[in-house]
PyMOL CGO cylinders between C-alpha atoms (Angstrom):
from pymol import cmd
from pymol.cgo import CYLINDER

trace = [
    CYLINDER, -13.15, -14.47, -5.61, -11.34, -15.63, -8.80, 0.3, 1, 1, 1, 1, 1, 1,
    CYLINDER, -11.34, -15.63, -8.80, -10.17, -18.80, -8.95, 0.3, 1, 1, 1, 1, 1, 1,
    CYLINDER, -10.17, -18.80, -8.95, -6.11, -18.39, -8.63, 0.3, 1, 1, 1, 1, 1, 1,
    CYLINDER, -6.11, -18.39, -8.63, -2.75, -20.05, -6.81, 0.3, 1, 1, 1, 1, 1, 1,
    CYLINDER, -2.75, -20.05, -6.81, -2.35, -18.40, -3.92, 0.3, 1, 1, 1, 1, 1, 1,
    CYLINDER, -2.35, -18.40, -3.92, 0.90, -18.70, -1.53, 0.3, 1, 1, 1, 1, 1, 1,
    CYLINDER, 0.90, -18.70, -1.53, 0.61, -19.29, 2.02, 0.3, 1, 1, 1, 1, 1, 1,
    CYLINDER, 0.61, -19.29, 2.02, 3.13, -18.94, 4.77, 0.3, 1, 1, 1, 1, 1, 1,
    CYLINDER, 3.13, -18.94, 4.77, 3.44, -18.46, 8.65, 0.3, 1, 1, 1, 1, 1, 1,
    CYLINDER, 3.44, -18.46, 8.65, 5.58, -18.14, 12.10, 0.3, 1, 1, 1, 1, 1, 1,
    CYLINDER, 5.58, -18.14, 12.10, 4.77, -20.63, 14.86, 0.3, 1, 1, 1, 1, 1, 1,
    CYLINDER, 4.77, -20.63, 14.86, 3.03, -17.33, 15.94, 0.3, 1, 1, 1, 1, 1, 1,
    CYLINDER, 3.03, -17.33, 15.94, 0.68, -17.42, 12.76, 0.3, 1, 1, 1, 1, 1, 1,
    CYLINDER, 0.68, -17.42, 12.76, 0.54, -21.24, 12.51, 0.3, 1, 1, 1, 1, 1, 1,
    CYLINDER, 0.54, -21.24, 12.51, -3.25, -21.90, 13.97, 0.3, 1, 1, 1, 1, 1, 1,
    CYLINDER, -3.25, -21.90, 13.97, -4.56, -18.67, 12.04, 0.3, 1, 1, 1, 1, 1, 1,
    CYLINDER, -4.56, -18.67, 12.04, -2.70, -19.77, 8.98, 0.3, 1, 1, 1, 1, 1, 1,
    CYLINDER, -2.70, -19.77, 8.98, -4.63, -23.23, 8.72, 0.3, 1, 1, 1, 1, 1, 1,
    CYLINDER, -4.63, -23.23, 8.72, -7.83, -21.72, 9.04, 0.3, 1, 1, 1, 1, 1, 1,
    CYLINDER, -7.83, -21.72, 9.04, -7.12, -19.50, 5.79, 0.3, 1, 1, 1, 1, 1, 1,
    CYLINDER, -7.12, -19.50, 5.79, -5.70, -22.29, 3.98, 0.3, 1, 1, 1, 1, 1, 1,
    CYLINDER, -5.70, -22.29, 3.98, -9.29, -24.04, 4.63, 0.3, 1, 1, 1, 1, 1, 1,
    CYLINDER, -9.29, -24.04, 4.63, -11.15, -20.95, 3.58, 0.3, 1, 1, 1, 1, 1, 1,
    CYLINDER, -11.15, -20.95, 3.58, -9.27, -20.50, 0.71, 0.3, 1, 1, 1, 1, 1, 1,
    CYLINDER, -9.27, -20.50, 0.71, -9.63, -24.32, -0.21, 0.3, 1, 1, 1, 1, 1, 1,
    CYLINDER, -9.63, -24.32, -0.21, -13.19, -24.27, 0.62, 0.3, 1, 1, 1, 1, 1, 1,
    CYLINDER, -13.19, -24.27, 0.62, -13.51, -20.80, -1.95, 0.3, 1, 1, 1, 1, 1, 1,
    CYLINDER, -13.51, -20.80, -1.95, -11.72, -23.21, -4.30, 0.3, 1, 1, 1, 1, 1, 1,
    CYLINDER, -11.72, -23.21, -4.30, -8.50, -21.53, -4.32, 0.3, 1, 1, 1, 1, 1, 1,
    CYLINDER, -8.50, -21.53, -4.32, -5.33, -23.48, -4.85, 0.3, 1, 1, 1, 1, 1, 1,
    CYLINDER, -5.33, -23.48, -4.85, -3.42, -22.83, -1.81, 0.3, 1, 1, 1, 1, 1, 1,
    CYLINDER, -3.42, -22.83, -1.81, 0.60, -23.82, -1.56, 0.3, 1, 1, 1, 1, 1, 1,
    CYLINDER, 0.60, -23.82, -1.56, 1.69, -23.56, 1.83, 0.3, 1, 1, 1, 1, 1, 1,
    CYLINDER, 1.69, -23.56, 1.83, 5.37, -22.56, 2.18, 0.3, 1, 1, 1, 1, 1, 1,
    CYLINDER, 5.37, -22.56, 2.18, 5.20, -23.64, 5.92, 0.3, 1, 1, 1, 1, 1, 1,
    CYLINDER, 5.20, -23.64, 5.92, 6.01, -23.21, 9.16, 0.3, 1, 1, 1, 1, 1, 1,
    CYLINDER, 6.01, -23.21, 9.16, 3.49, -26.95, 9.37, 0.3, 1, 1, 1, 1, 1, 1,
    CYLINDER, 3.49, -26.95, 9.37, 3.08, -26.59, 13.33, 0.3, 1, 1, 1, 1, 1, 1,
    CYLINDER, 3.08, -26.59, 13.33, 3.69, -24.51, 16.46, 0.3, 1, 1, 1, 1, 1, 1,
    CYLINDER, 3.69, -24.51, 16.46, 7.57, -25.62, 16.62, 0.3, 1, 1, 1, 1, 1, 1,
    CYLINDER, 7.57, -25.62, 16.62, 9.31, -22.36, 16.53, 0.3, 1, 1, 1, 1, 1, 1,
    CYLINDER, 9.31, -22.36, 16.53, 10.80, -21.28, 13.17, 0.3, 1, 1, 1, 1, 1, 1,
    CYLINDER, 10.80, -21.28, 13.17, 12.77, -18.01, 11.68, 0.3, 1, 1, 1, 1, 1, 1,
    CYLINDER, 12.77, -18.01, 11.68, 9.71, -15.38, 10.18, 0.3, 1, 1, 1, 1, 1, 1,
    CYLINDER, 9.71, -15.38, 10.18, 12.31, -14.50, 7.51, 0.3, 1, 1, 1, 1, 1, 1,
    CYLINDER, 12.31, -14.50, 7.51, 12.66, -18.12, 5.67, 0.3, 1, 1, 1, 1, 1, 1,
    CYLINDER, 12.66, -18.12, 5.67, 9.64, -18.58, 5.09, 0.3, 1, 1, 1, 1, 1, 1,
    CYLINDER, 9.64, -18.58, 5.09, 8.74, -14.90, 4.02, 0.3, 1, 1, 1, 1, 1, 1,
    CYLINDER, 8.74, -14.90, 4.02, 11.64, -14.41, 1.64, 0.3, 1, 1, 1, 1, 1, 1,
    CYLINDER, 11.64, -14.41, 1.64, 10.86, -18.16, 0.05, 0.3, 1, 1, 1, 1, 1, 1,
    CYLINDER, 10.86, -18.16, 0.05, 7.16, -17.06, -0.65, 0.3, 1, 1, 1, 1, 1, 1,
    CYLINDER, 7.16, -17.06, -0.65, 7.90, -13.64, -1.84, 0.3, 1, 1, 1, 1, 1, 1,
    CYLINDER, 7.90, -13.64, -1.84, 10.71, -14.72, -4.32, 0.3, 1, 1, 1, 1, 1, 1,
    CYLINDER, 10.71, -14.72, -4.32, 8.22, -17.28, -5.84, 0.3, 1, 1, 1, 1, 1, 1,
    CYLINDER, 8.22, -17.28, -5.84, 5.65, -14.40, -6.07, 0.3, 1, 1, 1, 1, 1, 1,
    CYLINDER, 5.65, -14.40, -6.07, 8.23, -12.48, -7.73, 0.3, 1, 1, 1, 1, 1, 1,
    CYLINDER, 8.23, -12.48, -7.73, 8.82, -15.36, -9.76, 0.3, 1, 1, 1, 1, 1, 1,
    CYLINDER, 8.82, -15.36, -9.76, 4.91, -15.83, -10.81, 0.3, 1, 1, 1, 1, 1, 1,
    CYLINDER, 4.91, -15.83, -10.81, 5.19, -19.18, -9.02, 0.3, 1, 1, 1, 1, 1, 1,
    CYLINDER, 5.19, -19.18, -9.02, 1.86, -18.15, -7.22, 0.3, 1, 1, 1, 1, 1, 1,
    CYLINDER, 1.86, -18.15, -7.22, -0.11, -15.10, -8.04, 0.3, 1, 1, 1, 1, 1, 1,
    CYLINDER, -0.11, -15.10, -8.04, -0.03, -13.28, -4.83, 0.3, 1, 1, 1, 1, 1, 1,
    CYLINDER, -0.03, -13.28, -4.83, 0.83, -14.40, -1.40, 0.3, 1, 1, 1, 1, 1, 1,
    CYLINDER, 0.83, -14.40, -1.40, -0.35, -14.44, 2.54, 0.3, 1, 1, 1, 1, 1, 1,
    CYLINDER, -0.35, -14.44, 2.54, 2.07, -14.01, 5.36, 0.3, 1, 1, 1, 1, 1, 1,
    CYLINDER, 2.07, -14.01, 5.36, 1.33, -14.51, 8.88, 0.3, 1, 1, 1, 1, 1, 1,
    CYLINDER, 1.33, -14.51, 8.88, 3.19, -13.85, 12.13, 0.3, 1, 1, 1, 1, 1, 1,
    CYLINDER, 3.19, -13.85, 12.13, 2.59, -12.15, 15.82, 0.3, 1, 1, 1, 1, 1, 1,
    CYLINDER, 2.59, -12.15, 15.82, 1.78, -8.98, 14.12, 0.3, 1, 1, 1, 1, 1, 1,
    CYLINDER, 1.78, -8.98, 14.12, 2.62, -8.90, 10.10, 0.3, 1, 1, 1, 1, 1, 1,
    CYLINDER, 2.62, -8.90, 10.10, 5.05, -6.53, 10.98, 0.3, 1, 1, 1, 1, 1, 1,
    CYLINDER, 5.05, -6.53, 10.98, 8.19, -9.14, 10.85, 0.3, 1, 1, 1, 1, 1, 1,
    CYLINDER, 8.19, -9.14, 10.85, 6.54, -10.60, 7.69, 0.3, 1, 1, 1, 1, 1, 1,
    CYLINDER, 6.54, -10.60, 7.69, 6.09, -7.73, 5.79, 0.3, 1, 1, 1, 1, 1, 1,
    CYLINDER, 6.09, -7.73, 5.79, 9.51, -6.04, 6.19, 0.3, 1, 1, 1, 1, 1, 1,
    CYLINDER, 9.51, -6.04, 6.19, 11.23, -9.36, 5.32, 0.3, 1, 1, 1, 1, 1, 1,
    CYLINDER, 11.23, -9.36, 5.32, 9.15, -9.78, 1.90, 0.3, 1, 1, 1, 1, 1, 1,
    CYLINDER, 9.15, -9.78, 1.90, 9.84, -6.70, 1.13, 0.3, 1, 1, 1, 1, 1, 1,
    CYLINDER, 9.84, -6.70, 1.13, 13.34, -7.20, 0.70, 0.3, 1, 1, 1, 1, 1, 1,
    CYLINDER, 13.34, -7.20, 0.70, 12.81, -8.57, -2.58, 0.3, 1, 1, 1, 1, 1, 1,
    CYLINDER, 12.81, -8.57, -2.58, 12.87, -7.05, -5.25, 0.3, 1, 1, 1, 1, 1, 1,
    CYLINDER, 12.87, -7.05, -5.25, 10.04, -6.86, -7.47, 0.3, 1, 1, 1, 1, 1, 1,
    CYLINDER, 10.04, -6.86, -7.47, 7.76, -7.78, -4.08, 0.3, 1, 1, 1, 1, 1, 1,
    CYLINDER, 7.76, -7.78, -4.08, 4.96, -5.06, -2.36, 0.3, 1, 1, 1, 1, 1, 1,
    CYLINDER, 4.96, -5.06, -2.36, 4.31, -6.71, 0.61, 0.3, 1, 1, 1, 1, 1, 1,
    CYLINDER, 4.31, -6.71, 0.61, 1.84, -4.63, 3.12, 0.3, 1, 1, 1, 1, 1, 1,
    CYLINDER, 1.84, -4.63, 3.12, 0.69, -5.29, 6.31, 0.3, 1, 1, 1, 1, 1, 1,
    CYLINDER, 0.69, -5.29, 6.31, -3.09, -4.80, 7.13, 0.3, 1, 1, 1, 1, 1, 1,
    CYLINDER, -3.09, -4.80, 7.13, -5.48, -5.18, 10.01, 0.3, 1, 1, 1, 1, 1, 1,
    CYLINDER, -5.48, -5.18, 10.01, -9.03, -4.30, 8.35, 0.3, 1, 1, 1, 1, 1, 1,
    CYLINDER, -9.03, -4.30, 8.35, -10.41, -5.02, 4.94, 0.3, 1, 1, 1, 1, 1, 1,
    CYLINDER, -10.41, -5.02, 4.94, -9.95, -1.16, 4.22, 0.3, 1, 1, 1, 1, 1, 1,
    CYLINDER, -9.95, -1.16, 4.22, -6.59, -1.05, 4.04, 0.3, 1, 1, 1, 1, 1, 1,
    CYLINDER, -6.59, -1.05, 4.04, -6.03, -4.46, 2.35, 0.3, 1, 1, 1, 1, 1, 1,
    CYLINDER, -6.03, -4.46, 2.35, -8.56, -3.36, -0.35, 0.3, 1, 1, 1, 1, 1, 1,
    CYLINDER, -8.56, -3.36, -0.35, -5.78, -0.31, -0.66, 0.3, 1, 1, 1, 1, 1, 1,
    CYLINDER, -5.78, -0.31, -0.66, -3.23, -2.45, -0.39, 0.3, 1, 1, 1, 1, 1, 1,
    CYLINDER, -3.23, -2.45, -0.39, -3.84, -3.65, -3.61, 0.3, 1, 1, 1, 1, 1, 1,
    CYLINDER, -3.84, -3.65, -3.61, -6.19, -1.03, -5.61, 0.3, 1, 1, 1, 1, 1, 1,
    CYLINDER, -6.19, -1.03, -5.61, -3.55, 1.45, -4.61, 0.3, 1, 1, 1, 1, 1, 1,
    CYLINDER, -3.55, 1.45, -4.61, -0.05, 0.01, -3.95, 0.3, 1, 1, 1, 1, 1, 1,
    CYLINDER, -0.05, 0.01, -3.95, 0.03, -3.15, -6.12, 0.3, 1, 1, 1, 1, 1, 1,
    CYLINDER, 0.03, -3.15, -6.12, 0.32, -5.23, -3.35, 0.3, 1, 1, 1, 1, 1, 1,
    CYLINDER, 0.32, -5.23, -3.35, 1.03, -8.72, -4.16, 0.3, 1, 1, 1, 1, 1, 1,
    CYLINDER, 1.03, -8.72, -4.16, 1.64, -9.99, -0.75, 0.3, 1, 1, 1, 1, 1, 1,
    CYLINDER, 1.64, -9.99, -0.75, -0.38, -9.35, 2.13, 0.3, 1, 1, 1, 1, 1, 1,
    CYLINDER, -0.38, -9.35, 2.13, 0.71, -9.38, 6.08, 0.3, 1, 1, 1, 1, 1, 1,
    CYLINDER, 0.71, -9.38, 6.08, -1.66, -10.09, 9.36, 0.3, 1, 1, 1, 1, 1, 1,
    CYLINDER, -1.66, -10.09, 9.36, -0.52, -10.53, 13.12, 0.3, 1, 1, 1, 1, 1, 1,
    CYLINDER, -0.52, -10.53, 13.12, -2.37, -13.45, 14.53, 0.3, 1, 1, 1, 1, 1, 1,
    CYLINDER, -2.37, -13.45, 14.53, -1.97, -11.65, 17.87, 0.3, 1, 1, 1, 1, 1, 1,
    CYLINDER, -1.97, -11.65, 17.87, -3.41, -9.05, 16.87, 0.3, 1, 1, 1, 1, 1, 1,
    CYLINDER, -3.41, -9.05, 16.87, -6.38, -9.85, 14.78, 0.3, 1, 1, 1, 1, 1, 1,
    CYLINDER, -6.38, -9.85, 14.78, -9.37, -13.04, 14.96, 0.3, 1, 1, 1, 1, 1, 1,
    CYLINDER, -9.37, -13.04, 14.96, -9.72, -15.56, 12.19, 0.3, 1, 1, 1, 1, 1, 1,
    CYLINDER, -9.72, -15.56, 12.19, -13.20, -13.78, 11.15, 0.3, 1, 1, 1, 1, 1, 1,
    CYLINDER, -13.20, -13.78, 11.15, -11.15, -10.78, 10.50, 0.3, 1, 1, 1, 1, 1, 1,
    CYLINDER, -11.15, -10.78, 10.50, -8.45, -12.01, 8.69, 0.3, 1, 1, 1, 1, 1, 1,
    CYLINDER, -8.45, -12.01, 8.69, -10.71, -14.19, 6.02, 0.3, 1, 1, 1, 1, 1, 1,
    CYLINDER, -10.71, -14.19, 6.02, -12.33, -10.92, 5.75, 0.3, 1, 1, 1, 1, 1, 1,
    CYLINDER, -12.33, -10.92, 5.75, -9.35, -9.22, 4.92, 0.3, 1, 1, 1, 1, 1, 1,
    CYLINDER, -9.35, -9.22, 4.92, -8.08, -11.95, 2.46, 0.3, 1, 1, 1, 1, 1, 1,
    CYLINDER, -8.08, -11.95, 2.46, -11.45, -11.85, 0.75, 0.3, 1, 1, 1, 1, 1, 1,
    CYLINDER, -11.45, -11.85, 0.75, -11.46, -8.24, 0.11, 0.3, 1, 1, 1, 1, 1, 1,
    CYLINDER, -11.46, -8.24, 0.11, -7.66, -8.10, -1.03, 0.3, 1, 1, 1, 1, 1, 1,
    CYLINDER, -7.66, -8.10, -1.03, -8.50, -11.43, -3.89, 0.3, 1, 1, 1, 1, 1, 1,
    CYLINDER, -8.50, -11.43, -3.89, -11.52, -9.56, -4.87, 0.3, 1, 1, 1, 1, 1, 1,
    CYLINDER, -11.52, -9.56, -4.87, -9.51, -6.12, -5.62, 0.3, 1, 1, 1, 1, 1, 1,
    CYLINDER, -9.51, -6.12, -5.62, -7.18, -5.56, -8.11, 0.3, 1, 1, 1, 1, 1, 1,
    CYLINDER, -7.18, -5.56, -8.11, -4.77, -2.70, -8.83, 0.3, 1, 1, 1, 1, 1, 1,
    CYLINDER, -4.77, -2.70, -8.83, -6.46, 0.74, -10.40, 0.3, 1, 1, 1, 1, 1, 1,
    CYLINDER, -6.46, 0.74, -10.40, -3.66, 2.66, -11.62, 0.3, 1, 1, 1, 1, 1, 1,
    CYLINDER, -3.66, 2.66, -11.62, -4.49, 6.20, -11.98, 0.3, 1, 1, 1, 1, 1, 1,
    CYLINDER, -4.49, 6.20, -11.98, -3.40, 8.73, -9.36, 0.3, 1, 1, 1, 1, 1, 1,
    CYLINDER, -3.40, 8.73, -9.36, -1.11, 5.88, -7.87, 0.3, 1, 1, 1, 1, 1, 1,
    CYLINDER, -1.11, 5.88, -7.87, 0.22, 4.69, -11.24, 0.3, 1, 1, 1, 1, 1, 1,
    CYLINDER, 0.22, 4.69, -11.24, 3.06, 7.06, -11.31, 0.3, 1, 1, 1, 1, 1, 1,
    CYLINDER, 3.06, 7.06, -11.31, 3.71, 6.35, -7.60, 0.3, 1, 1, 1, 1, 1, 1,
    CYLINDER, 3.71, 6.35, -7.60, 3.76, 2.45, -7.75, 0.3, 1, 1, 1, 1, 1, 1,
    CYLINDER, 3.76, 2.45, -7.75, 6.17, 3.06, -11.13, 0.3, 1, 1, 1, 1, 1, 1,
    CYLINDER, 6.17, 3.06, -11.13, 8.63, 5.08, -9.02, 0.3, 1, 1, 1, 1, 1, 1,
    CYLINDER, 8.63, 5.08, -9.02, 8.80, 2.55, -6.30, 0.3, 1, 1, 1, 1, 1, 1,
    CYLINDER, 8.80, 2.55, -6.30, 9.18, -0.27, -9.15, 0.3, 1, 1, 1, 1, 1, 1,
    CYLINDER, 9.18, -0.27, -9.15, 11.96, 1.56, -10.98, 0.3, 1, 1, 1, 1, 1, 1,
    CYLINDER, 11.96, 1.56, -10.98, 13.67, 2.09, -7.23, 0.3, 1, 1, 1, 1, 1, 1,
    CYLINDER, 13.67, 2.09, -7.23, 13.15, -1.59, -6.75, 0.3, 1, 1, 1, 1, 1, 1,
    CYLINDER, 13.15, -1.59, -6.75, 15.00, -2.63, -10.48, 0.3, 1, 1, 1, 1, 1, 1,
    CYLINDER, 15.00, -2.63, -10.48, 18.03, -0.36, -9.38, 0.3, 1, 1, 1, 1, 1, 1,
    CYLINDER, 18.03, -0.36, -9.38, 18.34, -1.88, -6.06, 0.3, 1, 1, 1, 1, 1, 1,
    CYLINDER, 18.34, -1.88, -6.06, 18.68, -5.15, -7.88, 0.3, 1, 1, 1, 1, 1, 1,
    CYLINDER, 18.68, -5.15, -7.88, 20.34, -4.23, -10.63, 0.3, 1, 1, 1, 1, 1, 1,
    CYLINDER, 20.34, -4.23, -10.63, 22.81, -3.20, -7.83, 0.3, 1, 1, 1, 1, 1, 1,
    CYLINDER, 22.81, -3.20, -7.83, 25.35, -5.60, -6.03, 0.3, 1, 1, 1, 1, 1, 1,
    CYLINDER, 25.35, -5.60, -6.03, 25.15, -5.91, -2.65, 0.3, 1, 1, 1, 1, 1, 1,
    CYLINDER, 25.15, -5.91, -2.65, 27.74, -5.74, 0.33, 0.3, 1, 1, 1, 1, 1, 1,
    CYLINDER, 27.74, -5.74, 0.33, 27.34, -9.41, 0.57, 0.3, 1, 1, 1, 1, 1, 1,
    CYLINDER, 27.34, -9.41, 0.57, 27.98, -10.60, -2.82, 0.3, 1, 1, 1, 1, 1, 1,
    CYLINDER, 27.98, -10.60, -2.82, 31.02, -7.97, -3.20, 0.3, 1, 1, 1, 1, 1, 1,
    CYLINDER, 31.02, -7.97, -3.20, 34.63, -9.70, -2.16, 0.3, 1, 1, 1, 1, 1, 1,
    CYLINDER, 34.63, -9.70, -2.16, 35.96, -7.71, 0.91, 0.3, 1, 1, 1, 1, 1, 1,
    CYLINDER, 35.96, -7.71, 0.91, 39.52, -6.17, 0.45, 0.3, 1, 1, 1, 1, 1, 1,
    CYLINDER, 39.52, -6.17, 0.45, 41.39, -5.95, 3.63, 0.3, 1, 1, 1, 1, 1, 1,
]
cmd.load_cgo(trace, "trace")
């Protein structure tokens, strides 16, 4: 693995498995920021995603690592913002596609759903890989150019209602 900043963030859900990356990544000599939840006290999935992926988008941090019951909360939420891929994976194949494929600059695991072996697994293999272009190029660049609409776009909640 390179040496990099890499963004950290959990659920209560994702708290224990969470800690154990941070000290694999630490121990890999990684700088790690941790954007939280810092125990098992219940907290909103969304906060902390959507602070870690607007810093990614930012370049605050490189890439980032969400984790909650299953990734699946994580990943939609960081994907709300724009300029963010965020995917979910459960094996080092698909993180490795994640980001040789898709870009991916943020990636999701359920702590319910996989072990801590797994997971540094998966993180490993997703730092180690970096995007390929080619076939996908064209495919990430639509997705991107969707992405700068949307936010070029204003939204329902920043538009004054008229009644």
């Amino acid at each position: 693995m390179k040496s990099t900043k890499i963004a950290i963030g959990s659920d209560e859900a994702g708290f224990a498995l969470k800690e154990t990356l941070k000290e694999h990544l630490t121990k890999a000599g990684i700088e790690v920021v941790d954007y939280g939840c810092h125990s098992s006290d219940p907290v909103d999935y969304p906060d902390v995603a959507l602070e870690l992926a607007q810093d990614v988008a930012a370049h605050k941090a490189e890439r980032g690592i969400l984790i909650c019951g299953t990734g699946i909360g994580m990943a939609i939420s960081a994907n709300k913002v724009p300029g963010v891929s965020a995917a979910q994976a459960h094996d080092a194949y698909s993180a490795q596609r994640a980001r040789k494929s898709n870009n991916a600059q943020i990636v999701t695991m359920g702590a319910r759903v996989i072990g801590p072996e797994l997971a540094k697994s998966i993180v490993d293999t997703w730092l180690a890989s970096e995007f390929e272009g080619g076939n996908s190029a064209r495919k990430v660049d639509k997705i991107a150019a969707f992405d700068a609409r949307r936010a070029a776009t204003p939204s329902d909640e920043t538009t004054p209602e008229t009644h």
